[in-house]
N, CA, C and O atoms as a GROMACS GRO file, in nm:
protein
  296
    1UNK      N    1   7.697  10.032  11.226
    1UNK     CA    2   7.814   9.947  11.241
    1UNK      C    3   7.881   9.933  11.106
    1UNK      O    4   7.832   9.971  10.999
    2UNK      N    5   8.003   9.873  11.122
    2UNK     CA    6   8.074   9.907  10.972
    2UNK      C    7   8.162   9.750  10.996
    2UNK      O    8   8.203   9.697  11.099
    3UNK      N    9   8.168   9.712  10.861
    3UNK     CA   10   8.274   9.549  10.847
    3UNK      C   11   8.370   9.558  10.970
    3UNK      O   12   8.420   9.647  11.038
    4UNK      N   13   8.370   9.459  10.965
    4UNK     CA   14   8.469   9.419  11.082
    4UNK      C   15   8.637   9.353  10.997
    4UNK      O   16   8.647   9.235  10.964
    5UNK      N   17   8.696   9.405  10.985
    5UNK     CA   18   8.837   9.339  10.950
    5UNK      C   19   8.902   9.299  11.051
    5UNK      O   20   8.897   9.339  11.168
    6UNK      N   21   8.983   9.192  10.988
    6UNK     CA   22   9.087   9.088  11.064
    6UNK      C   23   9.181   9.091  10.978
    6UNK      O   24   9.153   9.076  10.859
    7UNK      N   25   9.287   9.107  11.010
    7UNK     CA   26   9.424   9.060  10.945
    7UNK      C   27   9.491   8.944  11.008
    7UNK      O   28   9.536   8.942  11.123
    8UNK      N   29   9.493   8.816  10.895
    8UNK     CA   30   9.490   8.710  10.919
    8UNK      C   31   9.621   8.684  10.960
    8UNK      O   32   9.638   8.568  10.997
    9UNK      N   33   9.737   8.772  10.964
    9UNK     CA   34   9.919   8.771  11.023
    9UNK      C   35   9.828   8.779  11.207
    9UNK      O   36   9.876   8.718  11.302
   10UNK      N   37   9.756   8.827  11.214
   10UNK     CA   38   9.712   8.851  11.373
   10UNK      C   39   9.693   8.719  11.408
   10UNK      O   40   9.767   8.666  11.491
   11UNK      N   41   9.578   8.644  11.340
   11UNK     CA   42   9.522   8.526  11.328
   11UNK      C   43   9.639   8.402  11.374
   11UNK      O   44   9.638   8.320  11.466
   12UNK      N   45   9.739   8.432  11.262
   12UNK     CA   46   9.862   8.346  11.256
   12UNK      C   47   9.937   8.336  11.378
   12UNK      O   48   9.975   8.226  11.418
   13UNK      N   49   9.962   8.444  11.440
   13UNK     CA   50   9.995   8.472  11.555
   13UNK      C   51   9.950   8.446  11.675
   13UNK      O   52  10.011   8.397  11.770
   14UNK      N   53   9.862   8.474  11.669
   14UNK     CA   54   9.774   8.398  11.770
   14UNK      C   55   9.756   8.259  11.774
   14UNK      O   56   9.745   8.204  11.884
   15UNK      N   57   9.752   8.212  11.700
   15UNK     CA   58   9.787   8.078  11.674
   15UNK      C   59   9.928   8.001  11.731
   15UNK      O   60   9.944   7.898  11.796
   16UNK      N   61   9.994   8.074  11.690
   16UNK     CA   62  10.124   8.058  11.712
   16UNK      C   63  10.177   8.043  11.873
   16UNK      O   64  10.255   7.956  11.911
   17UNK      N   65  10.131   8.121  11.936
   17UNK     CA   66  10.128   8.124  12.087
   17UNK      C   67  10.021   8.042  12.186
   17UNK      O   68  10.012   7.994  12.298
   18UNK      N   69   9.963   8.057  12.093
   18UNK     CA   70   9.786   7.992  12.138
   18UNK      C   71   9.692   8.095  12.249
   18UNK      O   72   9.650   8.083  12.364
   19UNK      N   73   9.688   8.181  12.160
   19UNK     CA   74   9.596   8.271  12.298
   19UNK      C   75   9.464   8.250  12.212
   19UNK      O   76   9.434   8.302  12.104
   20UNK      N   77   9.401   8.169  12.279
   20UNK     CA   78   9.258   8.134  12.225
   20UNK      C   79   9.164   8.180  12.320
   20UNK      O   80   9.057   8.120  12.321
   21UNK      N   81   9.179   8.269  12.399
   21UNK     CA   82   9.093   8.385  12.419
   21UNK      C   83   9.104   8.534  12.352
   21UNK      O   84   9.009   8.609  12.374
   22UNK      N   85   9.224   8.587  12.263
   22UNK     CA   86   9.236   8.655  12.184
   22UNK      C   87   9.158   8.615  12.046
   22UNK      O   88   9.105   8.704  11.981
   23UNK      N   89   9.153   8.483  12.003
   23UNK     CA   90   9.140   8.460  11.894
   23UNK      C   91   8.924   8.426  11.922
   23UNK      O   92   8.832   8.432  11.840
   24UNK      N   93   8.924   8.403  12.024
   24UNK     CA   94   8.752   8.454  12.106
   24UNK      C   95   8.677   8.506  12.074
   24UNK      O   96   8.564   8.488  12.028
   25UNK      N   97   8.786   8.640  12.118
   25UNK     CA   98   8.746   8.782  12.108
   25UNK      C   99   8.768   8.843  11.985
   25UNK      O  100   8.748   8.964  11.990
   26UNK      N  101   8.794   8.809  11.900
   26UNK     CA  102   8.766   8.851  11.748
   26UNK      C  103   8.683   8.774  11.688
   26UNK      O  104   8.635   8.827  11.588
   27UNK      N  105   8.659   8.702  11.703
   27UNK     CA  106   8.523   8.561  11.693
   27UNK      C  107   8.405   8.643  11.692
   27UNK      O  108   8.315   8.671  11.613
   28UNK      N  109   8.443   8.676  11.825
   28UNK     CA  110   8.265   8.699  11.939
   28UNK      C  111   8.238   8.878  11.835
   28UNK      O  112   8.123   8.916  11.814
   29UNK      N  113   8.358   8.961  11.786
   29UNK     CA  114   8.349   9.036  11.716
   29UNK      C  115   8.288   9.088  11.573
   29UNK      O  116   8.237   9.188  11.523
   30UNK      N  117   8.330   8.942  11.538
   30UNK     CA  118   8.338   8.911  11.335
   30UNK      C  119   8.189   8.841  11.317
   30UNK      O  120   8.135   8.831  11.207
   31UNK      N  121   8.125   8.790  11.451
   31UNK     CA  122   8.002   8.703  11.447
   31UNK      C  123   7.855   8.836  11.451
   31UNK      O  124   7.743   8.844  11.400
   32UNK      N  125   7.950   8.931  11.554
   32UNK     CA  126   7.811   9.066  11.612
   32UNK      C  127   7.800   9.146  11.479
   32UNK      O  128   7.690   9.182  11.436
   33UNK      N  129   7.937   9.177  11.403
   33UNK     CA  130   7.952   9.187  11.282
   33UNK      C  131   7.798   9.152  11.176
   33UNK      O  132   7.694   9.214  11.152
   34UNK      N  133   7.856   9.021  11.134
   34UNK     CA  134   7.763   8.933  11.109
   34UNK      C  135   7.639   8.975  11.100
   34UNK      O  136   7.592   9.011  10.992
   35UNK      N  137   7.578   8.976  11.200
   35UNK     CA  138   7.441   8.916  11.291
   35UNK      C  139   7.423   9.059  11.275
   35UNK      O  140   7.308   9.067  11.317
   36UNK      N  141   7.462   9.202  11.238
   36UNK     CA  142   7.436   9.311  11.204
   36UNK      C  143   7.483   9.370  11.111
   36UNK      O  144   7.552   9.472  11.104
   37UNK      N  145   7.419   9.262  10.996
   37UNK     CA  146   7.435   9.288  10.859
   37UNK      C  147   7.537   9.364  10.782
   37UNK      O  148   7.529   9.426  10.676
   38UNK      N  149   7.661   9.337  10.883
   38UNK     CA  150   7.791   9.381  10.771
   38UNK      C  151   7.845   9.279  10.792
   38UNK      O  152   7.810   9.189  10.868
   39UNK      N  153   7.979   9.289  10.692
   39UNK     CA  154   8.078   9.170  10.662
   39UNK      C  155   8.194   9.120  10.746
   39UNK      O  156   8.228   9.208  10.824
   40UNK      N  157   8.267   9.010  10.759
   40UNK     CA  158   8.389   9.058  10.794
   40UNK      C  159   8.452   9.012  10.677
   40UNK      O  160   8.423   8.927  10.593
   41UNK      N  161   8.573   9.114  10.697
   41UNK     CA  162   8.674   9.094  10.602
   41UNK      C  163   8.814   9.061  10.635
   41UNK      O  164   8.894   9.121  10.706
   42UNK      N  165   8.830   8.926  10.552
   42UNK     CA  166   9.002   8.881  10.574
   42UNK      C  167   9.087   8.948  10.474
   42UNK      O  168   9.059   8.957  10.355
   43UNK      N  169   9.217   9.004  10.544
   43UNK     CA  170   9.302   9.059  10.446
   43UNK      C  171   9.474   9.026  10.529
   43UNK      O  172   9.491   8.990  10.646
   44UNK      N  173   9.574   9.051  10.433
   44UNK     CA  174   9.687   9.034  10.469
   44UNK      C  175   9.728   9.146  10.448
   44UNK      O  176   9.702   9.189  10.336
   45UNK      N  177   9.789   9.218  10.522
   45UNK     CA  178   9.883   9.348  10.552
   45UNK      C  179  10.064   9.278  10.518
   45UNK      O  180  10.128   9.194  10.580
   46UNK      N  181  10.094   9.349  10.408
   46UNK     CA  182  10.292   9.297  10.385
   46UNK      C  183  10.356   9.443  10.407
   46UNK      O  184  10.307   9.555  10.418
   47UNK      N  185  10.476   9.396  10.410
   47UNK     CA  186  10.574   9.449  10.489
   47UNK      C  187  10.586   9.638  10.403
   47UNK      O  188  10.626   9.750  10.436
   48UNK      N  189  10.540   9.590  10.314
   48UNK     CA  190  10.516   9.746  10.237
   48UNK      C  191  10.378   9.815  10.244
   48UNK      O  192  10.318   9.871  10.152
   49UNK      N  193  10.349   9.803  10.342
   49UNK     CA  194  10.204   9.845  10.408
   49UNK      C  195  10.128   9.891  10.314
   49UNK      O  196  10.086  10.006  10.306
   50UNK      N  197  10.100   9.767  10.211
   50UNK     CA  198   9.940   9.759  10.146
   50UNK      C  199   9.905   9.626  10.188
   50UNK      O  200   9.982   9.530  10.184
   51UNK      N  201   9.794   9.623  10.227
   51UNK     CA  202   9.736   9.537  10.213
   51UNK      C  203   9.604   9.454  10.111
   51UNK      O  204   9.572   9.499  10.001
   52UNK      N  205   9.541   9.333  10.171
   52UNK     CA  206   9.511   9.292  10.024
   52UNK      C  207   9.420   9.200  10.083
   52UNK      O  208   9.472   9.116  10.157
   53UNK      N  209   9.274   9.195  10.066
   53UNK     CA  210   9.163   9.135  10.092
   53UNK      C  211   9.141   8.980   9.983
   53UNK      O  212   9.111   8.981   9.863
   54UNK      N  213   9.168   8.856  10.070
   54UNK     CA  214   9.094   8.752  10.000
   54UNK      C  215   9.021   8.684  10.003
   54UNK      O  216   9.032   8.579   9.938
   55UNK      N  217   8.885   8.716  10.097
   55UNK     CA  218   8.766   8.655  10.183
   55UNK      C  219   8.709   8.759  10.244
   55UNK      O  220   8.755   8.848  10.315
   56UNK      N  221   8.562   8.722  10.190
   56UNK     CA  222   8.491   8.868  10.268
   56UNK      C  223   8.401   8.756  10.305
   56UNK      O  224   8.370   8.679  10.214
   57UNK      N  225   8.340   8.728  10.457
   57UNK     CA  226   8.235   8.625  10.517
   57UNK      C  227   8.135   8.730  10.532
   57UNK      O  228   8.160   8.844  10.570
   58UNK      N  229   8.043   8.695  10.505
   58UNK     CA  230   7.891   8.743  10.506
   58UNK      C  231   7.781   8.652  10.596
   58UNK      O  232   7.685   8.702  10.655
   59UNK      N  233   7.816   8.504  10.594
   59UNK     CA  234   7.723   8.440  10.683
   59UNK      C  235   7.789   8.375  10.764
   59UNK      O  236   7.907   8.341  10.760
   60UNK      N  237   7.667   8.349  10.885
   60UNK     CA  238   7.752   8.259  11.006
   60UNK      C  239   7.815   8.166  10.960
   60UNK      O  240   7.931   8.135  10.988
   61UNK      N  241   7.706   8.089  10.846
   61UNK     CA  242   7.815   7.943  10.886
   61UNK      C  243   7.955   7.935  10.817
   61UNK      O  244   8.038   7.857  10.864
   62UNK      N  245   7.982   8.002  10.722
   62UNK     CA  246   8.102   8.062  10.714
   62UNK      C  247   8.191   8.104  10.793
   62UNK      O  248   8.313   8.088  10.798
   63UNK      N  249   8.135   8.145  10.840
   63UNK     CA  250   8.218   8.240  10.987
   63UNK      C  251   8.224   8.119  11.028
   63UNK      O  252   8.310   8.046  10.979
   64UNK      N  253   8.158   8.082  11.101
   64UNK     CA  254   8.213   7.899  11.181
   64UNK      C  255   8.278   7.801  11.120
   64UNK      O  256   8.338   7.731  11.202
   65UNK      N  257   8.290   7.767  11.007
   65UNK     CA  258   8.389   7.721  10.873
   65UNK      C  259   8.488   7.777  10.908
   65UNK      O  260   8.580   7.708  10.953
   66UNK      N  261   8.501   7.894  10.901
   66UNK     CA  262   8.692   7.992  10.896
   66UNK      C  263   8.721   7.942  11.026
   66UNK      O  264   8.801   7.850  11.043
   67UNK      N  265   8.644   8.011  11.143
   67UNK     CA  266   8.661   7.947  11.269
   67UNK      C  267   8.707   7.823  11.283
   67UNK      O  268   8.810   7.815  11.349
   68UNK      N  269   8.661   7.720  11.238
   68UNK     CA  270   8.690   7.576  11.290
   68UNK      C  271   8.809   7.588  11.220
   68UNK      O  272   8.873   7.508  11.288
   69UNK      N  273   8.881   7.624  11.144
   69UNK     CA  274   8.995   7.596  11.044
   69UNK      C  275   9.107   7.686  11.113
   69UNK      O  276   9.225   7.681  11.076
   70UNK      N  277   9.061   7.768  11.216
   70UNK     CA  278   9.169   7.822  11.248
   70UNK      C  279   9.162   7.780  11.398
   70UNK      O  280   9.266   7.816  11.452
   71UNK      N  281   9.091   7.727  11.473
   71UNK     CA  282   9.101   7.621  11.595
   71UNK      C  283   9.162   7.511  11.578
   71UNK      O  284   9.242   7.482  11.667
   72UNK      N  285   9.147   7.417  11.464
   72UNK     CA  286   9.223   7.342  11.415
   72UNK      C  287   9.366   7.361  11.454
   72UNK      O  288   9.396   7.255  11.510
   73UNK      N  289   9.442   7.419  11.454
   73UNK     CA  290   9.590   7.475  11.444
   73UNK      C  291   9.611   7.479  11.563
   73UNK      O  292   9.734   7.483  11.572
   74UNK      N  293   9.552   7.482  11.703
   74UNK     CA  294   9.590   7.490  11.848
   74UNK      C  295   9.609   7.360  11.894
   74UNK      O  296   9.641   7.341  12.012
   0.00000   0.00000   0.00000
């Protein structure tokens, strides 16, 4: 298995609409991640297609930290 990335404009978006079964299913993703010893990684993709990593989660409760902070917002 290999890191799991998220681009947090997805995140935002999802948010934005509230599909909190999209935002689930990258959860239930970034956690199997996890739990099989790779990372996930947050990054922002801009409009000049580089993007740019500022959070790499390595443990659950992290992962449930980011999580709750982005449930927060619904």
């Amino acid at each position: 298995m290999e890191d799991y990335r998220i681009n947090v404009s997805d995140i935002e978006e999802l948010q934005n609409i509230g599909n909190r079964d999209a935002l689930d299913a990258i959860f239930v993703k970034a956690k199997s991640a996890i739990v099989n010893g790779e990372a996930t990684i947050l990054f922002r993709k801009f409009g000049d297609a580089h993007s740019e990593v500022f959070n790499v989660i390595t443990t659950l409760e992290d992962l449930e930290n980011y999580q709750k902070e982005v449930y927060k917002y619904l």
